[in-house]
Each structure stands twice: as structure tokens, then as C-alpha cells.
N, C-alpha and C positions, 0 to 999 in steps of 0.2 A: 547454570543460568548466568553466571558471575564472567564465564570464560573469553567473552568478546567487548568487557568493559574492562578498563582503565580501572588500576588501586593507586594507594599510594603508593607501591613499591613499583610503577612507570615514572615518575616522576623525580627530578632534584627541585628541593623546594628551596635551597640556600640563597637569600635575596630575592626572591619571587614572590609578587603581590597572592594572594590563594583568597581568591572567595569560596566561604565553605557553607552551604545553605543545610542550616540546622531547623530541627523541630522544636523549637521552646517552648510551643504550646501548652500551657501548665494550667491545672484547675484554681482556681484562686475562689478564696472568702470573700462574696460582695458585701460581709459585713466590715471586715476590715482590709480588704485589699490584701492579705498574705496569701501565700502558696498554700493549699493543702498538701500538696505533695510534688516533690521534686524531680520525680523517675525521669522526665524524659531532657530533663538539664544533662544529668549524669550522664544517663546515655551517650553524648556526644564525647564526653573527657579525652577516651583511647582516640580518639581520631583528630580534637585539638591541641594533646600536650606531645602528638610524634609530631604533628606541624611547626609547635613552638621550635621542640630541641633541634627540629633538621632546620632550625634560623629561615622559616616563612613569614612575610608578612600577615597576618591574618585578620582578614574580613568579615564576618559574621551576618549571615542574611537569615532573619527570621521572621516568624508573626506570632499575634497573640490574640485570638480570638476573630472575631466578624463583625461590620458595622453592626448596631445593632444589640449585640452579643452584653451582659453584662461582665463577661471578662477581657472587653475589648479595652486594653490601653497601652499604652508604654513599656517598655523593655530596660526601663530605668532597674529594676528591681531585680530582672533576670543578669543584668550583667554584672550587680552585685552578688546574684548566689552564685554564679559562672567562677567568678575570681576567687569563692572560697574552695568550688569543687576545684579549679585546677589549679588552687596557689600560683596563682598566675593574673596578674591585673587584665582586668578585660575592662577598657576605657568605651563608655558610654556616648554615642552620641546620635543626639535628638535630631537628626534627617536623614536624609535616604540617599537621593541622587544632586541634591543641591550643594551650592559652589560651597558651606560646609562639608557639608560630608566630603565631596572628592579633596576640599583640600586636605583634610584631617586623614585621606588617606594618601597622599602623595606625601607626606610629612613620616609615615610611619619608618619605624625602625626594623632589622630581621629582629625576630623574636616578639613581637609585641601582636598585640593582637583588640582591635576593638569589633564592637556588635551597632550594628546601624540601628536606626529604628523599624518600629514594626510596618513591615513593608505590603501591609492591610493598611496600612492608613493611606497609600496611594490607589487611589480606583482600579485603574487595571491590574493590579495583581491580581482580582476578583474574576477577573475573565478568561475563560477558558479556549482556547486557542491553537493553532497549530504551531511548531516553536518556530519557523519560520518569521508567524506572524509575530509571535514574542518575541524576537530578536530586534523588532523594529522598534518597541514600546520605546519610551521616553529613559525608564528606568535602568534597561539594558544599553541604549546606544551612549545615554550619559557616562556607565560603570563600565561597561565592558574597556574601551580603552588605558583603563587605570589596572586589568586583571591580565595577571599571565596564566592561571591557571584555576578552572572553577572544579571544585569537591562539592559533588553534592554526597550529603551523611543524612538526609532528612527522609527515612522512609515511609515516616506515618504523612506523608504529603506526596509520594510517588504515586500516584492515581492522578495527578491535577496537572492538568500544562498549563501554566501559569509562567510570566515572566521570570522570576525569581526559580522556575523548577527543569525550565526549557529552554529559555531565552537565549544562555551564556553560552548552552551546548556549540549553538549555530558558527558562533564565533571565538571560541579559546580551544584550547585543548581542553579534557575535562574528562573526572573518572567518580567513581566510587569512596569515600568516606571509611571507615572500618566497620561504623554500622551498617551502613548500606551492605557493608559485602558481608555482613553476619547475619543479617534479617534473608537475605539470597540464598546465601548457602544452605543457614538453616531449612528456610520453608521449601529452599527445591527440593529438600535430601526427603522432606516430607511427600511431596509431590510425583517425585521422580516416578514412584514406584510405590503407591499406595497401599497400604494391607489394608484387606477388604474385612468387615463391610466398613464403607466409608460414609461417618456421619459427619453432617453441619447441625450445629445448634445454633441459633440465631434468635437474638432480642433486641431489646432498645428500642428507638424513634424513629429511625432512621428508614422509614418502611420503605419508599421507592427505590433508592438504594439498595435494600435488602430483599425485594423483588427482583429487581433488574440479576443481583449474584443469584437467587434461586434459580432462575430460567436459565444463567449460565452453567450452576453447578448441576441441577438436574440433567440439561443435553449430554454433562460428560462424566454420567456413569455414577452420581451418588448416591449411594440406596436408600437413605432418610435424611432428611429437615428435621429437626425436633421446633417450634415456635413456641415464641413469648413475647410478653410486652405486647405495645402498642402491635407490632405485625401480627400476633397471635388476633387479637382483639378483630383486626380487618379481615383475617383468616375466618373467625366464626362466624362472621354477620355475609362472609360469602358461601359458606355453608347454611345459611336461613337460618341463626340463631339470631334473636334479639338482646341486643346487648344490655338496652336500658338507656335512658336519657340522658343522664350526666356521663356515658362513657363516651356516647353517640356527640355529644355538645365539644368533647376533646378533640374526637376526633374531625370533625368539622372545623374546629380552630384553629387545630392544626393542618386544613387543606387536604385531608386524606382521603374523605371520602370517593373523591376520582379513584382510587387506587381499589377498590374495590372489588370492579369489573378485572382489574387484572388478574388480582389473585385468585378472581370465579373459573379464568379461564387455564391458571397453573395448576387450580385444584382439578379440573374436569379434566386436562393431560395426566397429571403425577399425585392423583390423587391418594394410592398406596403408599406414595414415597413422604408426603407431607405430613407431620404430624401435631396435631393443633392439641392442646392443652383439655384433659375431661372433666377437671372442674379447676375453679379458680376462688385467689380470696378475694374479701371485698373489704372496704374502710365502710365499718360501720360503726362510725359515734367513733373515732379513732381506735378500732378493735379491731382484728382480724377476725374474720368471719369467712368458711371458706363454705363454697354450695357446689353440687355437679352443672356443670353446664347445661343440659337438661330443663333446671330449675329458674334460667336468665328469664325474662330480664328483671333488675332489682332497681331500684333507687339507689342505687351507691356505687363507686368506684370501683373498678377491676382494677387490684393494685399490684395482685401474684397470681402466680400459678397455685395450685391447689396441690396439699401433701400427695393425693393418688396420682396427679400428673409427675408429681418429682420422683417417686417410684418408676414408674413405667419410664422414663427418661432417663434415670440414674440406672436401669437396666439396658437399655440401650445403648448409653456412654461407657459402661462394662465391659460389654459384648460387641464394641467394635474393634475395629482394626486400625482404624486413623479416625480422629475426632478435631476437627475446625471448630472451637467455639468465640463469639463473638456477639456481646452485648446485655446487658441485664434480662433475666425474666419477668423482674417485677420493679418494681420503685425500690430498688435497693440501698438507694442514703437512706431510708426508714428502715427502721431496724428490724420491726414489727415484718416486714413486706422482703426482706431480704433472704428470706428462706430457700426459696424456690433457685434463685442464682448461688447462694453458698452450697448448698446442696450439693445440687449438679456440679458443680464445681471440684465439689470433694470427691463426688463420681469418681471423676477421670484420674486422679491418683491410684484407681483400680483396676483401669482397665490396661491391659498387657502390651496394649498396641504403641500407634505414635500419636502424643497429645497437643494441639497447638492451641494459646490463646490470644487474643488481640483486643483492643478497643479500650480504652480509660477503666471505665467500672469495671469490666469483667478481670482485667491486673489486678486493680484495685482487691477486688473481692478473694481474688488467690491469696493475693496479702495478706489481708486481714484475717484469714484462714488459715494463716502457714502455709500454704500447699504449693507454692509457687515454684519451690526451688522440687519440686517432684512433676514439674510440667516437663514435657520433652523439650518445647520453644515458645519461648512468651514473645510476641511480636509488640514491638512500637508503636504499632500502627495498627488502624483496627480495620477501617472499610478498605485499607490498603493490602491487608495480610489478606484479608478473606477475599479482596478482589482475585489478588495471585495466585491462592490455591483452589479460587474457583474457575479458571483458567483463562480469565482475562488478562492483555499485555495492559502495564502499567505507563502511563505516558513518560514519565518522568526516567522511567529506564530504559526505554528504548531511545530516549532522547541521546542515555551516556554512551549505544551501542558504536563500539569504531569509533568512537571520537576520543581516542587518548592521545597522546604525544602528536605534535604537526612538526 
């Protein structure tokens, strides 16, 4: 998959500007603004300290959150853990495309390398687009003549054509990052040639996104879904279970209820292939209380899957051949509620096959397990890993195809 894009080893980078679009995207404490966790800082190192020593100028295009978003702010913070991971000053500056930024990069030195700001605080990077039409935005025609070479290393954002993902393709030469070509190689090797039976586990919030990859990964040949989380929950009430009112008030809040009819009409195609959860916990009085499905609808929160569900599931993730997981099962920052996702999680260090995971919590949760370093390939990227090996093209990579060296 890697074979018709551009690495760093097409390029001499000595005295050449390199814009390099990284995922800094970090969870952060809205009690006091710090990182929970660093993982996807590091990630970029190998692909910005061979930029430094080949004497690159280096650029740093990233985001931090969504309008909206309580982890929306500033990249002040990132580019001080940046400069501890690469012993290397990463110089800070507060705009994007305006006459500071290009001058603070027409000023730079080989070897030096600063991080613009978060480039979600300009509108259009929000819009999704064909890179043509990125190439036009304000942000690209401003940068692109300041750039001799763009790297994109951002994989957990290779789904999105967005200025900052597509834009530069149009216009510079431009390849692959080290993660990029390790997130690639890895999940193609997984792909190429799948051992059967081939499951998706699938949780989190994320339901129409994780709709839209079911309809694609069931057309091409996966033998089960296992669901949780909020998808699980829109999964039962499409099977005629009553969830209960405060599950139903969630899901309404969060705009789901449209999504309903869809997954009445995934379940009535792959109905065999789908496998929704047979009982679940509840927060009752902050308790775990777990009921069979059967017993719905309750007064109280669906916040896990239920121990018989994590059986039947941790037997499947056993017994397959390749295993895509991607997403919590339950409210997993609750300790109480995190059962159903460590679980299955632990699963898959059992089963013989090829294991992949992707998405914040579900890393997270290997972590905190130990089990990580026993996953075949832990992905950066969550709706982007599982887009890939549900056999969607990712925009952001077809963008780099044949566009290396001019």
C-alpha cells in the first residue's frame, strides 16, 4: 500500500523548508489543562529528529481538539513536551498563515524546527473538501510558497481532506512521514491477506461513523461485528428492545436517533454477522448492576456490557483469525464500567491470529492492562485504522499517491 507514495528516503532535505502535518491531538485534563497522556506526541519523534539531523527546516502543522470541544486550545503546551521528547527546541508560534507566521518561517535556520498554531482555529480546516479545492483555501496559497517539501506523518487524521491533509499535495512534492509508512505497512500486512474468521469489535460514540465502516466491512467478507457502547444501545432499540428513558434522552442529545432506521436495515441484511450485547450493566445509585437484555427497559443508565456478553465476545476474539478492534464498550474512564473493554481486550492476547487496535481508549485501555506490547499493531488512529482495514481509500493517502519528487 506504501509502494506508489513518496518516504523520506525520495528526498534531500538539507536547507529545505519540510512542512510536516502531525497528530498532536492529546487528551487533556479540563480540570487543569495538562496531558493525560502523551502517546501521540512521541509518535512523530522518528520522523522529526531524521528531518532535524538531514538539516530540514521544519514546519509543524497540527490541531488540538474542535470548536466546541473542551480540549480545544493552543499548542503552547505541545511544543513544550515536543522539545522534551526530541531534545530539540520546538519554537512556538501563536498563528498560522499570517504575516507572523510566514515571517518566523522565512527566518528559520537548517536544523530548527517550529509548530504553528492549531490550525482548527482557522474555519476551513473544518471543511471537508476535494484537495483541489484545498489547495485554494487562504491557508495553503498563503504557506505553500514558503514550502519545498510537505510530509505528511499524521495518520490518526488520514480519513479527512482538509487543507492542512490535502491541500499541499496539489502543489509541492510530498511523501510519507515514518509513521505514516508504519501505520501502512503494518495494517496492510494485516489486510493483505486476512486469516479467517475475520472479526470487528466496535464501541464508542462515534455511531454513524461506525455504521457507515459496518456496511463497508460487512460487503467485504467479515464474518462478525461484536458491538458496544452507544452503537450497541441503537443496535437493541433496532431489534424492538426498550432501552429505558434516560438511555433514550442520551441518545437524542446526542442526535442519534436518525441512526436507528439504519441499523434496522444492517441488521435485517447481516443479521447473523452482527452481534449486539445479551445483557448489560447499569449505574444504579453509582453501582454496577448488570440485567439480561430481556429485562430492559430500566430507570438507569446502560454504562457496559454485561459479564455473559464479555464471555461470548472474549470467545470469539479467541477463535478468530484477524481481530480490528476499535472503541470502548462501556464508559470506561469509570472504573466500575470498564470491565467489558479490559476484558476483551485481554481476549485478544489469546487469540493465535493477527490483532489490531486503534482509537484513544481502546490504546489507552491495553495500557493500562499491560497487554499492548502483545497486540500485533496498535494504530494512531482510530476511525482512520478501521476506515483502512474496512476497506475504505483514506483521502489523505491517496492525496500522497505519485506526488513525490517534481
Amino acid at each position: 500500500m506504501i509502494e506508489d507514495i513518496a518516504t523520506l528516503d525520495d528526498f534531500a532535505f538539507a536547507g529545505k523548508t519540510v512542512f510536516v502535518r502531525c497528530d498532536l491531538n492529546t487528551p487533556i485534563d479540563p480540570k487543569n489543562g495538562e496531558f493525560l497522556e502523551d502517546r501521540r506526541i512521541k509518535s512523530h519523534k522518528d520522523t522529526l529528529l531524521e528531518l532535524v539531523k538531514k538539516k530540514a527546516r521544519v514546519v509543524i502543522l497540527a490541531h488540538q481538539g474542535r470548536a466546541g470541544d473542551a480540549e480545544y486550545t493552543t499548542l503552547e503546551k505541545h511544543a513544550k513536551r515536543l522539545s522534551d521528547v526530541l531534545e530539540v527546541k520546538v519554537k512556538y508560534v501563536d498563528d498560522i498563515f499570517g504575516t507572523f507566521a510566514r515571517e518566523s518561517i522565512k527566518k528559520m535556520k537548517d536544523g530548527e524546527v517550529i509548530l504553528l498554531e492549531n490550525v482548527r482555529f482557522y474555519a476551513e480546516e473544518e471543511m471537508e473538501r476535494p484537495p483541489d479545492v484545498q489547495a485554494n483555501t487562504f491557508l495553503v496559497k498563503k504557506l505553500a510558497p514558503l514550502c519545498d517539501i510537505f510530509i505528511n506523518d499524521a495518520f490518526g487524521t488520514a480519513h479527512r481532506s482538509q487543507p492542512t491533509t490535502v491541500g499541499f499535495t496539489q502543489r509541492v512534492p510530498c511523501g510519507a512521514g515514518r509513521l505514516m509508512e508504519s501505520e501502512l505497512n503494518g495494517l496492510s500486512k494485516c489486510i493483505k491477506n486476512p486469516k479467517k474468521p475475520l472479526v470487528f469489535v466496535l464501541g464508542g460514540a462515534k455511531v454513524s461513523d461506525s455504521l457507515k465502516i459496518m456496511e463497508k466491512a460487512l460487503s467485504n467478507d467479515v464474518e462478525k461485528i461484536l458491538t458496544g457502547g452507544l452503537l450497541a444501545n441503537i443496535f437493541l432499540i433496532a431489534k424492538g428492545y426498550r432501552v429505558g428513558e434516560p438511555n433514550i434522552e442520551v441518545i437524542r442529545g446526542k442526535k442519534l436517533m436518525e441512526q436507528v432506521p439504519i441499523a434496522a436495515a444492517l441488521l435485517e441484511k447481516y443479521e447473523d454477522k452482527i452481534v449486539l450485547p445479551v445483557d448489560v450493566a447499569l449505574n444504579r445509585n453509582n453501582e454496577r448492576f448488570e440485567i439480561p437484555v430481556g429485562d430492559l427497559p430500566q430507570d438507569y443508565l446502560i454504562k457496559d456490557v454485561g459479564k455473559n456478553t464479555v464471555k461470548n465476545y472474549a470467545d470469539a476474539i479467541k477463535n478468530a483469525g484477524t481481530v480490528f478492534y476499535n472503541g470502548a464498550l462501556g464508559v470506561y474512564e469509570e472504573k466500575i464500567f470498564a470491565y467489558g473493554t479490559e476484558e476483551t481486550i485481554r481476549a485478544l492476547t489469546s487469540c493465535r491470529g493477527i490483532t489490531v487496535i486503534g482509537g484513544g481508549d481502546t490504546v489507552a485501555a491495553a495500557r493500562n492492562i499491560g497487554v499492548e506490547e502483545k497486540i500485533t499493531h496498535v494504530s494512531t488512529g482510530g476511525k482512520a485504522s478501521i476506515k483502512f482495514v474496512s476497506g475504505s481509500k483514506l483521502a489523505a493517502i491517496e492525496a500522497l499517491r505519485g506526488k513525490g519528487k517534481k
